[in-house]
N, CA, C and O atoms as a Maestro MAE file, in Angstrom:
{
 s_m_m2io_version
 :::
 2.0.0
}

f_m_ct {
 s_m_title
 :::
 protein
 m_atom[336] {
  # First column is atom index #
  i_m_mmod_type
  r_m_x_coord
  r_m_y_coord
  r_m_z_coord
  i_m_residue_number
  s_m_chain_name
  s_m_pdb_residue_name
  s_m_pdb_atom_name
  i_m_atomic_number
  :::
  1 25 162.568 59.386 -156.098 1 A "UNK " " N  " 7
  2 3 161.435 58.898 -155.351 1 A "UNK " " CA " 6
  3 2 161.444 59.573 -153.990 1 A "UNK " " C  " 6
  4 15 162.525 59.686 -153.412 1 A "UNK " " O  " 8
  5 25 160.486 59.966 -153.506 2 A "UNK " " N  " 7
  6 3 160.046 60.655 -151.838 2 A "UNK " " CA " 6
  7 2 159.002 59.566 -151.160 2 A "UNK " " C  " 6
  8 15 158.002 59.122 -151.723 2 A "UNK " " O  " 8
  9 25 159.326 59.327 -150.200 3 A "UNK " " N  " 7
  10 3 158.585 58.547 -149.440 3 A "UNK " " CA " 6
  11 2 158.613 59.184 -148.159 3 A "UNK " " C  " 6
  12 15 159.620 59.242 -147.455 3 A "UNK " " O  " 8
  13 25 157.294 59.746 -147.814 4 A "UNK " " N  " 7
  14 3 156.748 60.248 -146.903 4 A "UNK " " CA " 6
  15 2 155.982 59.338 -145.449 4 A "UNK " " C  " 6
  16 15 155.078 58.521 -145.277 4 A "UNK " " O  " 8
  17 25 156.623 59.812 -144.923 5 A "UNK " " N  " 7
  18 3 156.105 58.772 -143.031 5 A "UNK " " CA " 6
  19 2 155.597 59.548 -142.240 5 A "UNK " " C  " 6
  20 15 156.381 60.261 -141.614 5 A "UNK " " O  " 8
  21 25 154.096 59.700 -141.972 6 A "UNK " " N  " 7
  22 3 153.436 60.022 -140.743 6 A "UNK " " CA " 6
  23 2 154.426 60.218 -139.663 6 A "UNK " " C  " 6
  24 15 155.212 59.313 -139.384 6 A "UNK " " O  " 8
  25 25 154.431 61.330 -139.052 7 A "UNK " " N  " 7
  26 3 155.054 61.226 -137.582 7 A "UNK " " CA " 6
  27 2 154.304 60.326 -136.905 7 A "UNK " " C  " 6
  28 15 153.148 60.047 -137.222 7 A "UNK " " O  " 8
  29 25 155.162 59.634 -135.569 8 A "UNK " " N  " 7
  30 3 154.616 59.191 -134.638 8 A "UNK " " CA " 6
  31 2 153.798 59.969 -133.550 8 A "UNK " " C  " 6
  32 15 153.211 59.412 -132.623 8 A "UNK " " O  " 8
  33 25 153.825 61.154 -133.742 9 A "UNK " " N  " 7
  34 3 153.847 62.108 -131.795 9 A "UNK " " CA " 6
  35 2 153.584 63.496 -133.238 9 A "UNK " " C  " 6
  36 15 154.510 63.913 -133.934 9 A "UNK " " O  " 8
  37 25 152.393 63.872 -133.334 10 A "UNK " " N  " 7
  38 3 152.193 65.476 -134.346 10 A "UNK " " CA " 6
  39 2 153.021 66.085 -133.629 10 A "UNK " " C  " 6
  40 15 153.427 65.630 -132.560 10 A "UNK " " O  " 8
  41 25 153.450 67.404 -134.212 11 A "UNK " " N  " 7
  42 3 153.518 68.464 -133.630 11 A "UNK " " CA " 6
  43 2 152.779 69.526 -133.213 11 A "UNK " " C  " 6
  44 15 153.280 70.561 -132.773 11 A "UNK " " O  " 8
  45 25 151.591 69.321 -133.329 12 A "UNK " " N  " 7
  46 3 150.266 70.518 -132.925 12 A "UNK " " CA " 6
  47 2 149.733 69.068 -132.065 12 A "UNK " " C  " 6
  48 15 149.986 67.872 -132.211 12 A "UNK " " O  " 8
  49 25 148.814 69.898 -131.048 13 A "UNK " " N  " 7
  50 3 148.568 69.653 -129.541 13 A "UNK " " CA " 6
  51 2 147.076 69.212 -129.932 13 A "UNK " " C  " 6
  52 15 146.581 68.210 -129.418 13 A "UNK " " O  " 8
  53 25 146.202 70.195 -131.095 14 A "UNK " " N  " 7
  54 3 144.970 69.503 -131.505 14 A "UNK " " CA " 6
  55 2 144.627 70.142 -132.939 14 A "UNK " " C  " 6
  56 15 145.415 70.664 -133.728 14 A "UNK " " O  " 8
  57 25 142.817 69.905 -133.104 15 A "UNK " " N  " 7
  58 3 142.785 70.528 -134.309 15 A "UNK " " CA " 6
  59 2 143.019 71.784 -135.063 15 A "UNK " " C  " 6
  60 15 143.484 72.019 -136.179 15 A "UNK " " O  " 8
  61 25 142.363 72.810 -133.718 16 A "UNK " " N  " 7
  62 3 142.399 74.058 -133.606 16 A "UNK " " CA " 6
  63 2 143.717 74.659 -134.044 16 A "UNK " " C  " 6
  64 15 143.856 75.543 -134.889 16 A "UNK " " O  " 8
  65 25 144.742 74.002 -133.291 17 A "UNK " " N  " 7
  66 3 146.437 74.387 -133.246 17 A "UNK " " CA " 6
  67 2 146.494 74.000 -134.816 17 A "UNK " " C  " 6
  68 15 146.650 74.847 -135.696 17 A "UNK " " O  " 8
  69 25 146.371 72.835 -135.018 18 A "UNK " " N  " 7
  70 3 146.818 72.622 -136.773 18 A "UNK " " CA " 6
  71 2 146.194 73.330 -137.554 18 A "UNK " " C  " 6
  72 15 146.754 73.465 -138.642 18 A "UNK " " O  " 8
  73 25 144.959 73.995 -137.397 19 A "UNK " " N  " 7
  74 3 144.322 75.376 -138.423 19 A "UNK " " CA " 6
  75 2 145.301 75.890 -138.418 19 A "UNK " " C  " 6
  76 15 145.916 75.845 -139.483 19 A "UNK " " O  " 8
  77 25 146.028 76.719 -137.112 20 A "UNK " " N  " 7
  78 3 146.236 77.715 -136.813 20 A "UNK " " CA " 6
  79 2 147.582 78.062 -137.700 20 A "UNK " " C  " 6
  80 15 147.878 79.122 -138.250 20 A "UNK " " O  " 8
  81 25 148.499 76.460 -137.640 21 A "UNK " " N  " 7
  82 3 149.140 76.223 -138.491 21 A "UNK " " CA " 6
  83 2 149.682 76.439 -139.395 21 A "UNK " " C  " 6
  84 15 150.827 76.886 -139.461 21 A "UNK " " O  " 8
  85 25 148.801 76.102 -140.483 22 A "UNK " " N  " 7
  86 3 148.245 75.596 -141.151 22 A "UNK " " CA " 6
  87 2 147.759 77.003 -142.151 22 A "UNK " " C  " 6
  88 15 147.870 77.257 -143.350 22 A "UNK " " O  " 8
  89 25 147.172 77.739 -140.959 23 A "UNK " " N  " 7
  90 3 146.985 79.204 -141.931 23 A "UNK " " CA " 6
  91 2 148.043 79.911 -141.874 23 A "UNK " " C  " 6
  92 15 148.111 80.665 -142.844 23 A "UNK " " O  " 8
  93 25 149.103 80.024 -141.000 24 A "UNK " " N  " 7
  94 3 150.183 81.002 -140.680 24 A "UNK " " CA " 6
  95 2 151.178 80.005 -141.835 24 A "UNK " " C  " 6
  96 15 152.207 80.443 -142.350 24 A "UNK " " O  " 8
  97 25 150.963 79.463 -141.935 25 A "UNK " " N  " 7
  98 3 152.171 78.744 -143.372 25 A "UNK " " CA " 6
  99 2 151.832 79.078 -144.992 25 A "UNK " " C  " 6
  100 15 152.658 79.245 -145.889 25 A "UNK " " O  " 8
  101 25 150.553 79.117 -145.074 26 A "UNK " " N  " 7
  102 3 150.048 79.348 -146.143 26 A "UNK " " CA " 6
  103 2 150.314 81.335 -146.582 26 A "UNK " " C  " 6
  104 15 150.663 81.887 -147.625 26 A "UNK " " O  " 8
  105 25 149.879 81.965 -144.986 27 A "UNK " " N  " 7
  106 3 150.017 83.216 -145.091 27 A "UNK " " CA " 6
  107 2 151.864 83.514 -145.105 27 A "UNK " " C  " 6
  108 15 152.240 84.643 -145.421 27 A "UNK " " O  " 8
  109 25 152.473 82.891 -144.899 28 A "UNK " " N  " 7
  110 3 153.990 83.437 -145.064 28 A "UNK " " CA " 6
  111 2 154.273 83.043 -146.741 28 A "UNK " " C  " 6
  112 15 154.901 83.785 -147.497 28 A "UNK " " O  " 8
  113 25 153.708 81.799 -147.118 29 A "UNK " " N  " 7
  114 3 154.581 81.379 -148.500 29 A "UNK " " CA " 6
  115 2 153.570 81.852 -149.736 29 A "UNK " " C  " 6
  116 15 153.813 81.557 -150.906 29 A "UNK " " O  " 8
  117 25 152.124 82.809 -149.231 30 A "UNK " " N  " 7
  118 3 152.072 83.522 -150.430 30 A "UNK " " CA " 6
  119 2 152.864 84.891 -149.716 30 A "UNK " " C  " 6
  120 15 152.198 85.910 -149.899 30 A "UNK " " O  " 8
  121 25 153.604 85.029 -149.268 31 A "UNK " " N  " 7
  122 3 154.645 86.031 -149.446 31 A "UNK " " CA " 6
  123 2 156.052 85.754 -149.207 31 A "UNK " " C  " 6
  124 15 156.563 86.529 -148.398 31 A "UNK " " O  " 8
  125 25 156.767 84.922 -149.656 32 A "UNK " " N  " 7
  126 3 157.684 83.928 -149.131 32 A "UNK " " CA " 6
  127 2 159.257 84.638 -149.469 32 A "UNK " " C  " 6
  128 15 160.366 84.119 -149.345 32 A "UNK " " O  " 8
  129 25 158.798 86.346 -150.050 33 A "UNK " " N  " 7
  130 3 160.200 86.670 -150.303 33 A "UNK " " CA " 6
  131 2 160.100 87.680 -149.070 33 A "UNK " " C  " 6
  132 15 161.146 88.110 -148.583 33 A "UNK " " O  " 8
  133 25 158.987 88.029 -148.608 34 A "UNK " " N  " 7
  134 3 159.345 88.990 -147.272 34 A "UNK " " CA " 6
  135 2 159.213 88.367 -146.286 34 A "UNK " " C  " 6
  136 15 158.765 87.234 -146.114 34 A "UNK " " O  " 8
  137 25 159.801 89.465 -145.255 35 A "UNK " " N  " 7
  138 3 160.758 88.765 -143.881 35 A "UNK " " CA " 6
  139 2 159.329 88.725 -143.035 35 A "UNK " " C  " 6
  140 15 158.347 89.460 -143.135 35 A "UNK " " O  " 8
  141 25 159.570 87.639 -142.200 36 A "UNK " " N  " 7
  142 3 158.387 87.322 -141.593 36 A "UNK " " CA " 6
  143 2 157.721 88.153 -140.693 36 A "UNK " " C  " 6
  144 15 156.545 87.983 -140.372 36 A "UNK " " O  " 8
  145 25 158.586 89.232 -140.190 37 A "UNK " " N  " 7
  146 3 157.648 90.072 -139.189 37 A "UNK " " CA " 6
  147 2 156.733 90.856 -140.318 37 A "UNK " " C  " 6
  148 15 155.702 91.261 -139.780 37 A "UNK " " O  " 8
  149 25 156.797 91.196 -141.733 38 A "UNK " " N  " 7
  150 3 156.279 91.751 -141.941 38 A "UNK " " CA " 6
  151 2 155.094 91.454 -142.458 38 A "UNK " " C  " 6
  152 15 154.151 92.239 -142.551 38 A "UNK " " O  " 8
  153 25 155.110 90.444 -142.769 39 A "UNK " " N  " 7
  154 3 153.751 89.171 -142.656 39 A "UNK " " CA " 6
  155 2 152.499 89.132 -141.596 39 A "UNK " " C  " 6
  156 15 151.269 89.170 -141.596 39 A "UNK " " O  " 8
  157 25 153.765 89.016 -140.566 40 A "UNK " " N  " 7
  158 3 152.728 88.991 -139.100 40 A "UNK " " CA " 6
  159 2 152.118 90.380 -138.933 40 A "UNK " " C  " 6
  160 15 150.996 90.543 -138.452 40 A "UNK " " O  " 8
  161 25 152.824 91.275 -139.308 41 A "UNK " " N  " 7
  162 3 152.024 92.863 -139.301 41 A "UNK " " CA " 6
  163 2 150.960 92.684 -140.352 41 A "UNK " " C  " 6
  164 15 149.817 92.920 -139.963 41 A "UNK " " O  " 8
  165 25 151.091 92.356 -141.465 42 A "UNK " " N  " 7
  166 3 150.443 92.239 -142.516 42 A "UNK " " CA " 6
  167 2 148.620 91.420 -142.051 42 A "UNK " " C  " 6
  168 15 147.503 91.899 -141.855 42 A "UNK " " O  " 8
  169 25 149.058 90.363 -142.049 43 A "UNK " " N  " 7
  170 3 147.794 89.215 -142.268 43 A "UNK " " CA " 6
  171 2 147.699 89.083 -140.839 43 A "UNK " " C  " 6
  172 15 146.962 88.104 -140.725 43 A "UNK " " O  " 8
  173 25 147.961 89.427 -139.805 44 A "UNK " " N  " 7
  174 3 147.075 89.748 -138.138 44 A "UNK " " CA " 6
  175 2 147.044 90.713 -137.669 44 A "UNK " " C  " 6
  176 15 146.603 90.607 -136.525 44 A "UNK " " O  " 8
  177 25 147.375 92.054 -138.027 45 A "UNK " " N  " 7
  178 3 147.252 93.472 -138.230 45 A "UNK " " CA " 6
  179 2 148.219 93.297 -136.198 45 A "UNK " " C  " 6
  180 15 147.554 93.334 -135.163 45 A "UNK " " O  " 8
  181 25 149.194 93.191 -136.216 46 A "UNK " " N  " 7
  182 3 150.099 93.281 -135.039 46 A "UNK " " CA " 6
  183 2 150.824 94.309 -135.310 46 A "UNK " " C  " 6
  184 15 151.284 94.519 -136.433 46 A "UNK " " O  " 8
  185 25 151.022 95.149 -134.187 47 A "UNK " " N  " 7
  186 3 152.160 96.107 -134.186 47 A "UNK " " CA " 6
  187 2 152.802 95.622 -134.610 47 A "UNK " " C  " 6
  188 15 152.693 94.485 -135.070 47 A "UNK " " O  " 8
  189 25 153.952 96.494 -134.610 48 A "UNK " " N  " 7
  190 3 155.528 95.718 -135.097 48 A "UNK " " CA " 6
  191 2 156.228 95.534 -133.808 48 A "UNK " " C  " 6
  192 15 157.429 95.268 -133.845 48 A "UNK " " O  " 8
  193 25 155.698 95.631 -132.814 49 A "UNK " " N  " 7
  194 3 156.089 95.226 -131.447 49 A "UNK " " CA " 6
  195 2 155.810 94.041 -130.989 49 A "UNK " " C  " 6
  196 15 156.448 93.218 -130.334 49 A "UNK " " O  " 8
  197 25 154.628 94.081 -131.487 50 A "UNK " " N  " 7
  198 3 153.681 92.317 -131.196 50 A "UNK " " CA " 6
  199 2 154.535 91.303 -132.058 50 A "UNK " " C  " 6
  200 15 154.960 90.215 -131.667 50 A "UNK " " O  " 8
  201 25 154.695 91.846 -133.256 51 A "UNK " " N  " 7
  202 3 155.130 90.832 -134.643 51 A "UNK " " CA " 6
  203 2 156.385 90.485 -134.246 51 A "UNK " " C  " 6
  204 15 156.735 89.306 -134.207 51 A "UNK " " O  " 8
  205 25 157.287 91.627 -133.868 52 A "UNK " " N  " 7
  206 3 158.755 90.944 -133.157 52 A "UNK " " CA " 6
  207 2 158.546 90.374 -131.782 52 A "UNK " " C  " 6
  208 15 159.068 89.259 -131.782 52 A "UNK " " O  " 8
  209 25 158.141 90.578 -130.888 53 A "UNK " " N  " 7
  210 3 157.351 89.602 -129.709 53 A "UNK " " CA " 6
  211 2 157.235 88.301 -130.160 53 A "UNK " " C  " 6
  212 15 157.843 87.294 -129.796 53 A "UNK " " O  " 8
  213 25 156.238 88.473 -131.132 54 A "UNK " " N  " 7
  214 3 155.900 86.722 -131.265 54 A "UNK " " CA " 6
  215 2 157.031 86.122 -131.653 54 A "UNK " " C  " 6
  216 15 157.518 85.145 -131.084 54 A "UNK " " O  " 8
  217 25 157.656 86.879 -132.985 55 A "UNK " " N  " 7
  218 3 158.568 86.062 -133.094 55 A "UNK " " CA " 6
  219 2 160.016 85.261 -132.366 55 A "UNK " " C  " 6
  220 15 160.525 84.171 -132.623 55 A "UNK " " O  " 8
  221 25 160.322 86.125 -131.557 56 A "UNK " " N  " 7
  222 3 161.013 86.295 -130.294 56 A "UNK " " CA " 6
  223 2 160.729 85.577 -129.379 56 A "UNK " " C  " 6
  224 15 161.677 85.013 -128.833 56 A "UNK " " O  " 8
  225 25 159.499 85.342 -128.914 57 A "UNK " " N  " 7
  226 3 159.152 83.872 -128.771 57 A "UNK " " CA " 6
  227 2 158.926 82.711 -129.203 57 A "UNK " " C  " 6
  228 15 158.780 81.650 -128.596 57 A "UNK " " O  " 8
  229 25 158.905 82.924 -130.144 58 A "UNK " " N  " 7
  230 3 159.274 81.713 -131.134 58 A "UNK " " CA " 6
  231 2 160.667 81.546 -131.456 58 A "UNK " " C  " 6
  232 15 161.006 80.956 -132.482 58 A "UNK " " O  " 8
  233 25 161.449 82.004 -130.684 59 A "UNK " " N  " 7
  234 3 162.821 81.765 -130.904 59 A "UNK " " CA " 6
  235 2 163.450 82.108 -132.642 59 A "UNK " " C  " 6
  236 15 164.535 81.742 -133.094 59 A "UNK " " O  " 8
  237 25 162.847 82.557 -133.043 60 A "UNK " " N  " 7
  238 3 162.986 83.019 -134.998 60 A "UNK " " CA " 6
  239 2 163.534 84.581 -134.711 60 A "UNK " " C  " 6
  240 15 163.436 85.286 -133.707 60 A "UNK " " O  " 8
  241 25 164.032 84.774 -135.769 61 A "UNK " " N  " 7
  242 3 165.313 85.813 -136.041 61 A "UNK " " CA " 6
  243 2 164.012 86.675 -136.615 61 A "UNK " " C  " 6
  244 15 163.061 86.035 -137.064 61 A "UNK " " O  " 8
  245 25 163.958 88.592 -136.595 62 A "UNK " " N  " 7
  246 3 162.671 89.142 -137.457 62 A "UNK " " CA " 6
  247 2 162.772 89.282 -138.253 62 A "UNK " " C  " 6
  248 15 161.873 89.864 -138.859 62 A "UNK " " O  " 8
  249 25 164.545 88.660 -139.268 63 A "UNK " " N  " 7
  250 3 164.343 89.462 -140.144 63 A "UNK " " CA " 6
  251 2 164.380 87.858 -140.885 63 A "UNK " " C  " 6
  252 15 164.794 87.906 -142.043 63 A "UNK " " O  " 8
  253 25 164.135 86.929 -140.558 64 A "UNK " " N  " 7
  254 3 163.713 85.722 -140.995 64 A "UNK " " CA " 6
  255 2 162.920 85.468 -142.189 64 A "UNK " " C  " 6
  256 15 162.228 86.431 -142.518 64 A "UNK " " O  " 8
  257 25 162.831 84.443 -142.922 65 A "UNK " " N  " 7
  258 3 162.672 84.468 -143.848 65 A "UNK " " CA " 6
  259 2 161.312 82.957 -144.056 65 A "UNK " " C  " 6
  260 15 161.830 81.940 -143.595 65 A "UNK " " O  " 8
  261 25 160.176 82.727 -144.479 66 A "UNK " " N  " 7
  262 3 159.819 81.112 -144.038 66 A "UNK " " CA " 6
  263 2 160.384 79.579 -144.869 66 A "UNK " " C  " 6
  264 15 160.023 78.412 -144.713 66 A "UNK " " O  " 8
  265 25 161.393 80.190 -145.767 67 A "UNK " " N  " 7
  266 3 161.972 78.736 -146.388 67 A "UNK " " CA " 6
  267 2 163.292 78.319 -145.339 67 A "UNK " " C  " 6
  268 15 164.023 77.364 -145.598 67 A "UNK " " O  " 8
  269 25 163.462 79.130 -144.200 68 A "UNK " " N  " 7
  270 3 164.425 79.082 -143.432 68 A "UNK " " CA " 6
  271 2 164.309 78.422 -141.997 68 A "UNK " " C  " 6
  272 15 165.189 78.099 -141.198 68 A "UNK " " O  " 8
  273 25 162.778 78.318 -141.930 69 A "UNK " " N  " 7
  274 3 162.274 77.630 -140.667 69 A "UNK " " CA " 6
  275 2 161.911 76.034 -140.980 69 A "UNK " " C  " 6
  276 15 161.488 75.553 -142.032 69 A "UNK " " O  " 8
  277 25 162.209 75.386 -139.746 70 A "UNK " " N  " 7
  278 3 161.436 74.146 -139.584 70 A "UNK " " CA " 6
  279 2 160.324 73.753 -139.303 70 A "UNK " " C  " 6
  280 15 159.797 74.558 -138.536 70 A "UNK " " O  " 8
  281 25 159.484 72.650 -139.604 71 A "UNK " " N  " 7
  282 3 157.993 72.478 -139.333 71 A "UNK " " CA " 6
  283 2 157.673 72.856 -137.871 71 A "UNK " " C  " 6
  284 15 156.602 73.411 -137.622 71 A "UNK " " O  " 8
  285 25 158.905 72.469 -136.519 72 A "UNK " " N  " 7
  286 3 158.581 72.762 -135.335 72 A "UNK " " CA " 6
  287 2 158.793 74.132 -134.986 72 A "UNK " " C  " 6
  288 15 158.102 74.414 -134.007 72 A "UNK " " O  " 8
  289 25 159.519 75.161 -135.423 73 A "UNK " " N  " 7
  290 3 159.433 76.428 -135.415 73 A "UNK " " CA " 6
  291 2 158.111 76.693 -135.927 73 A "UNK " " C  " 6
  292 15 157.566 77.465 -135.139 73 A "UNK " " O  " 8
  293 25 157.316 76.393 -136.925 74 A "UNK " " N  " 7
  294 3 156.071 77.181 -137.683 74 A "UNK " " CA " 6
  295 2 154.881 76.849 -136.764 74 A "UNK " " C  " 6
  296 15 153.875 77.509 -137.025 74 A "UNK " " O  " 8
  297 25 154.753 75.884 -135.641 75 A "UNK " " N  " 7
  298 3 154.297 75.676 -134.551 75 A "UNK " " CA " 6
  299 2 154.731 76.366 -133.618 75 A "UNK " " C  " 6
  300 15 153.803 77.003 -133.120 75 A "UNK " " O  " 8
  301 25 155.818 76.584 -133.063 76 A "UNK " " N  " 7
  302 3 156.537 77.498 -132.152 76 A "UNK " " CA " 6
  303 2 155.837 78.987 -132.719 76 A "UNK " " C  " 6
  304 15 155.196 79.595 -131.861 76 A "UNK " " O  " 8
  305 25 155.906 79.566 -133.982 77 A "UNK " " N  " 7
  306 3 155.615 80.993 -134.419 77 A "UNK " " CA " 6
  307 2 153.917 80.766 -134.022 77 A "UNK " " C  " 6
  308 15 153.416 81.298 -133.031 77 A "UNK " " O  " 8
  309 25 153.188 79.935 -134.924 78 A "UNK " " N  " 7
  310 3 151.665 80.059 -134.469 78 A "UNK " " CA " 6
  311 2 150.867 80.274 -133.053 78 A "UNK " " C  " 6
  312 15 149.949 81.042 -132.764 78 A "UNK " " O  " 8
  313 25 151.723 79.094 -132.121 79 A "UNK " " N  " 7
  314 3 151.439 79.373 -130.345 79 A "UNK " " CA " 6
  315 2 151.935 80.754 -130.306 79 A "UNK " " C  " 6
  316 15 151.071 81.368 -129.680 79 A "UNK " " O  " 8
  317 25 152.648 81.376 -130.563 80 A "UNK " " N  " 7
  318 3 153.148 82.862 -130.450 80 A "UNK " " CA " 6
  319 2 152.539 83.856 -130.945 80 A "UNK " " C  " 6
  320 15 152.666 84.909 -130.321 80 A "UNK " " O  " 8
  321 25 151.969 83.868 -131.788 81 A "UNK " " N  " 7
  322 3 151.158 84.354 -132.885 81 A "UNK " " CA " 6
  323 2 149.412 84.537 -131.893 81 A "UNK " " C  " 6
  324 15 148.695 85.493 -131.597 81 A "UNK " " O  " 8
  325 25 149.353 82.904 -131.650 82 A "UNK " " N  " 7
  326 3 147.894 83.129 -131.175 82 A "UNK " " CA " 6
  327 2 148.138 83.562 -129.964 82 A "UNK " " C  " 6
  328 15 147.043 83.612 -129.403 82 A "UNK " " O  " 8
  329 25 149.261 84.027 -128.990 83 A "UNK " " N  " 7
  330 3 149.028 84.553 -127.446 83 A "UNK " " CA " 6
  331 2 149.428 86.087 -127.801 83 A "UNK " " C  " 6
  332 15 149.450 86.819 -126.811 83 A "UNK " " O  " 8
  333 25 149.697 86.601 -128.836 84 A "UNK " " N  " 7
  334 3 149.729 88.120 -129.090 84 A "UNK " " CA " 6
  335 2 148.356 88.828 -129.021 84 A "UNK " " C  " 6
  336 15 148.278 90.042 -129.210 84 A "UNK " " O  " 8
  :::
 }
 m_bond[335] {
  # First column is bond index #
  i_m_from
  i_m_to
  i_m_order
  :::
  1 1 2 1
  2 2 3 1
  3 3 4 2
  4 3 5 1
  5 5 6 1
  6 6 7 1
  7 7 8 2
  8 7 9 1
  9 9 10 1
  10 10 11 1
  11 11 12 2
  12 11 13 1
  13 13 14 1
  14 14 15 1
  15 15 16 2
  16 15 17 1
  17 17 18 1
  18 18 19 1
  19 19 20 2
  20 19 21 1
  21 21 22 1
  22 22 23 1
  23 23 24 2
  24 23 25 1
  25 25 26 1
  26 26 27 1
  27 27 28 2
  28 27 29 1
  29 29 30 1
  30 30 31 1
  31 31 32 2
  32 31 33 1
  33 33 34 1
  34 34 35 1
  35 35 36 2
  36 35 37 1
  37 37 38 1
  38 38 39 1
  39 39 40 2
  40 39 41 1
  41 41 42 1
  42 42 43 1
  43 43 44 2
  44 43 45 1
  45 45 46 1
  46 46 47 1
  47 47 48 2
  48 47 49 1
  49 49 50 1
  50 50 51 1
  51 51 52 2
  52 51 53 1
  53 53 54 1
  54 54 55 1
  55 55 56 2
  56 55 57 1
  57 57 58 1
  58 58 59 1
  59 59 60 2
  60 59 61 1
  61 61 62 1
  62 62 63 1
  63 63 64 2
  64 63 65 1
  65 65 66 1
  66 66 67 1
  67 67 68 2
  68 67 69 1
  69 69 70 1
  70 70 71 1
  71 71 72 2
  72 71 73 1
  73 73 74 1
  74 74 75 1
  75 75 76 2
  76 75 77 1
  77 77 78 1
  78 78 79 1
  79 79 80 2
  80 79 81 1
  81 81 82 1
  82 82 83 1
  83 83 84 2
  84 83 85 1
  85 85 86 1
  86 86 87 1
  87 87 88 2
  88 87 89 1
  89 89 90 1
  90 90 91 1
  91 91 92 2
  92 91 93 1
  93 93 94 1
  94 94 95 1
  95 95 96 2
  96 95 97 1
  97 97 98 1
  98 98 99 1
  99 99 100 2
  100 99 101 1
  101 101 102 1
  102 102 103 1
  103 103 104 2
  104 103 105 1
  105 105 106 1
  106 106 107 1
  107 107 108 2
  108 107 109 1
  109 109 110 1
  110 110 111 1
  111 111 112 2
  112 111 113 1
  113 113 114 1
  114 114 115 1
  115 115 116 2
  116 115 117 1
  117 117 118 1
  118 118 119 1
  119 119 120 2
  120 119 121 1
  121 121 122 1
  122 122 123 1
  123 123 124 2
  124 123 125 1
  125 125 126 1
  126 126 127 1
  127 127 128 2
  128 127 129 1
  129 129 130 1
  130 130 131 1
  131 131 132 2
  132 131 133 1
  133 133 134 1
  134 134 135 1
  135 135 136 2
  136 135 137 1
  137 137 138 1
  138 138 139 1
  139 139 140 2
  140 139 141 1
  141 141 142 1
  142 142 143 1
  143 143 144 2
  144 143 145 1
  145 145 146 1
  146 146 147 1
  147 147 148 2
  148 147 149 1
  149 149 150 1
  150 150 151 1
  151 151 152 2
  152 151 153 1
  153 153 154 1
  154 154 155 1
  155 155 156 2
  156 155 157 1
  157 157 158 1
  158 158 159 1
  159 159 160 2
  160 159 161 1
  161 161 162 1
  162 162 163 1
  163 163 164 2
  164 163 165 1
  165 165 166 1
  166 166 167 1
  167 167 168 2
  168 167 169 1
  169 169 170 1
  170 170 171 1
  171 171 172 2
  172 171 173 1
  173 173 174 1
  174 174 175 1
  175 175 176 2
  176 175 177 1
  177 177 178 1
  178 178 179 1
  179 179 180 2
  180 179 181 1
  181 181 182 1
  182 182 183 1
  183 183 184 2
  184 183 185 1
  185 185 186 1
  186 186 187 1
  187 187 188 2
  188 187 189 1
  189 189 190 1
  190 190 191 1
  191 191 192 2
  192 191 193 1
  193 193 194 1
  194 194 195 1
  195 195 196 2
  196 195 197 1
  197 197 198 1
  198 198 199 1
  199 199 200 2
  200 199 201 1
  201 201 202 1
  202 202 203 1
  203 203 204 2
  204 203 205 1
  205 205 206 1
  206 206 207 1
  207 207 208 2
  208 207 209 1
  209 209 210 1
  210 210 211 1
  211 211 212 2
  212 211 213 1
  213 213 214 1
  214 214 215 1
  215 215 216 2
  216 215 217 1
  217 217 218 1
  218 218 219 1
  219 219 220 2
  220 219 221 1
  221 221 222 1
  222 222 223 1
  223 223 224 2
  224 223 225 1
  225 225 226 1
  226 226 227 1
  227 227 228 2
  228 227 229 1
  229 229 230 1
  230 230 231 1
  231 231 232 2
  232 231 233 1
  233 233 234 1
  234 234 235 1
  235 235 236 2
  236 235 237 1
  237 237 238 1
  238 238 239 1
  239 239 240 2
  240 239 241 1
  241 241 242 1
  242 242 243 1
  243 243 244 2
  244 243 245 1
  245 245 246 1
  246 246 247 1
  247 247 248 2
  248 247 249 1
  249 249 250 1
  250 250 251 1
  251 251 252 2
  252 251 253 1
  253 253 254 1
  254 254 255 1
  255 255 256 2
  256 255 257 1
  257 257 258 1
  258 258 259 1
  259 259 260 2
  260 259 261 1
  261 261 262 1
  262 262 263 1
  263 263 264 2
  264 263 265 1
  265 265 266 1
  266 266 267 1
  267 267 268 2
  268 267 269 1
  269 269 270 1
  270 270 271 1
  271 271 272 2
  272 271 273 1
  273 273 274 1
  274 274 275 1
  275 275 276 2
  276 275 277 1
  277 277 278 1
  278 278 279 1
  279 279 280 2
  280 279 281 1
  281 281 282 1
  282 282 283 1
  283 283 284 2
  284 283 285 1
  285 285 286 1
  286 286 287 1
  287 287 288 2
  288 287 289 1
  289 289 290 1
  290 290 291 1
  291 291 292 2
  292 291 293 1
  293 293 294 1
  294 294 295 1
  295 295 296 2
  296 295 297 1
  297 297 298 1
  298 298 299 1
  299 299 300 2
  300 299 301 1
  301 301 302 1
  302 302 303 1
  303 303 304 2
  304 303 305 1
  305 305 306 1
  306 306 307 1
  307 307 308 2
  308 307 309 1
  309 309 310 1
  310 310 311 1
  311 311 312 2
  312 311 313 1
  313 313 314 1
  314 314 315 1
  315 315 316 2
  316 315 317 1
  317 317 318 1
  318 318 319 1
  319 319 320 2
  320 319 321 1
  321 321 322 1
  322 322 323 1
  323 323 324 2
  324 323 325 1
  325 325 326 1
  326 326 327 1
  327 327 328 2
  328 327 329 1
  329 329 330 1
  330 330 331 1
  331 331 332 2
  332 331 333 1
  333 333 334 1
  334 334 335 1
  335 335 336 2
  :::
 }
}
């Protein structure tokens, strides 16, 4: 059995942020065996300067993987993502 509980306090700030989310999760786990910078080059057309940037601010490793991150990292990568 799984029993699932609403957070108290989201982790995205509003709606916009939870798209943003929301699409950057979907875009890593239809590719979920490659490493995430190459994703971010991929599906937001970022250098590979930008793609390790963001991730780097997001405190995530580039050669990272997304079954390896937490829900508050995939928020951490998206704010990073959207200031590239």
């Amino acid at each position: 059995v799984v029993r699932l509980a609403p957070r108290r306090h989201p982790l995205t700030r509003d709606e916009e942020e939870e798209r943003r989310v929301r699409r950057l999760i979907r875009a890593v786990f239809q590719r979920r065996r490659q490493q995430l910078q190459r994703v971010l080059r991929e599906t937001w057309r970022l250098t590979p300067e930008a793609a390790a940037g963001a991730l780097a601010a997001a405190g995530i490793e580039a050669a990272a993987r997304p079954e390896e991150l937490s829900p508050d990292r995939f928020v951490a990568l998206a704010r990073a993502v959207a200031a590239a």
